[in-house]
C-alpha positions, 0 to 999 in steps of 0.5 A: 868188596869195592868194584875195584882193584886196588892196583900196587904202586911204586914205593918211592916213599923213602927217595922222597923223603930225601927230595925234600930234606935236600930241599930244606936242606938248602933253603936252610942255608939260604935264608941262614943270611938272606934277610942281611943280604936284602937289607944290604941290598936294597941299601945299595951296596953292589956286592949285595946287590949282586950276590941276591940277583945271582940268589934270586933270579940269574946265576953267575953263568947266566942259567937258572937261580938256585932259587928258581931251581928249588922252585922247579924242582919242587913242582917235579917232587909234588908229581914224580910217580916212579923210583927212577925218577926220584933216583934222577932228580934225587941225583940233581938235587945234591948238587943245590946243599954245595951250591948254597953253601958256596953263597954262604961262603962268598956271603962272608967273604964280601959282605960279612967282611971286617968292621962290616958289623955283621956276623959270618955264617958258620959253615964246614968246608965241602972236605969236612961234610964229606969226611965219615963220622969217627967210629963210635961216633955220630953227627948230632946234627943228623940226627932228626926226631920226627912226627907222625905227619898231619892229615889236615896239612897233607889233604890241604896241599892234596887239594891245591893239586890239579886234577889228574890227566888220566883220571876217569869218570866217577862211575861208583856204584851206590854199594861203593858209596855206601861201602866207603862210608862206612868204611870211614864211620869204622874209623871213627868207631875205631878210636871211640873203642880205644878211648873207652876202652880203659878206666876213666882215671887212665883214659888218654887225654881228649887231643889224642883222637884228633891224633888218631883220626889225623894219621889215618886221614893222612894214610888215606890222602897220601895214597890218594896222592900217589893215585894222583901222580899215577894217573898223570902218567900216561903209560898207565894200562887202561885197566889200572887207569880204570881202577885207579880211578875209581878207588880215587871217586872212592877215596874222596868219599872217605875223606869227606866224611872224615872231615 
């Protein structure tokens, strides 16, 4: 056993996840006519001119651009640590969908205009959006097949994340090292057993423990993560701080031998 405690956090996993869709969700509208808008721009037309600034930099009332938003709000998903928080800012981000597909609209209307050679970008009305699918029926468009996320991807962004405030010293023990190595090499052991286990005319084809070893690296830094925003907070109990932070010496060992 680790000298540590493994400390429950929040499970905000699912709030995130529509963070980030609502965020996609709206770059998508962007850029659905944001290269014309450029083009246009830079060949002086004024409209275009000023519909990117109000993209791009100020918006119409002179606050934040939708853009800078999204940038802004990237940066509180990437270390929002509790539900409440996610609830607030998920709350704030609906409005960002609405705001792009009024710049849709106004795209069309002066630029995308007759005899402009440029095609309007399709999209509903706020009343079509809001109205429920039919009985028996649902939006295709919702529909959304998913993958098993990559460990490499994940522990790439991982490490551009700076270093938590609260994290303390690394004082694990040479049991904890020696422990968290091979708790890795178990992994590895893992899927060697799963690949060897059937006849060689079944075996699973070879990219299949790269898969394997890849969901469980993301596993490991998606925890890690969360230990990283936890130890952001700084109404984090000393003794979870404590633990937190040695189960993070303790997690970084497990990932460089995985890696």
């Amino acid at each position: 056993m680790p000298s540590f405690k493994l400390i429950e956090l929040p499970n905000y996993e699912t709030l995130e996840t529509k963070a980030n869709d609502l965020i996609k969700e709206t770059l998508t509208y962007i850029f659905s006519f944001y290269e014309t808008l450029k083009e246009k721009a830079l060949a002086g037309n004024e409209k275009a001119v000023l519909l990117r600034e109000h993209v791009r930099n100020t918006s119409e009332d002179r606050g934040k651009s939708i853009m800078r938003k999204i940038h802004d709000y990237q940066k509180i998903i990437d270390n929002a640590s509790s539900i409440d928080e996610f609830i607030e800012l998920n709350a704030k981000l609906e409005e960002l969908p609405k705001l792009a597909r009024a710049y849709i609209r106004r795209f069309n209307s002066e630029i995308a205009i007759e005899s402009s050679g440029i095609s309007p970008i399709s999209v509903k009305s706020e009343e079509e959006i809001a109205t429920p699918p039919r009985r028996g029926r649902t939006r295709t468009e919702d529909i959304v097949i998913s993958y098993y996320p990559s460990g490499s991807d994940a522990l790439y962004k991982f490490r551009k994340s700076s270093r938590p405030v609260y994290l303390r010293q690394n004082d694990l023990t040479a049991e904890d090292n020696e422990e968290a190595i091979n708790a890795a090499q178990e992994i590895f052991k893992r899927i060697d057993k799963f690949m060897n286990s059937r006849q060689s005319n079944a075996a699973p084809p070879s990219y299949v423990a790269d898969d394997l070893l890849s969901a469980d690296l993301y596993d490991i830094v998606h925890r890690q993560d969360k230990i990283r925003r936890a130890l952001n907070n700084k109404t984090m109990l000393e003794d979870d701080q404590i633990n937190l932070s040695k189960e993070f010496h303790y997690n970084n060992v497990m990932i460089s031998q995985l890696v």
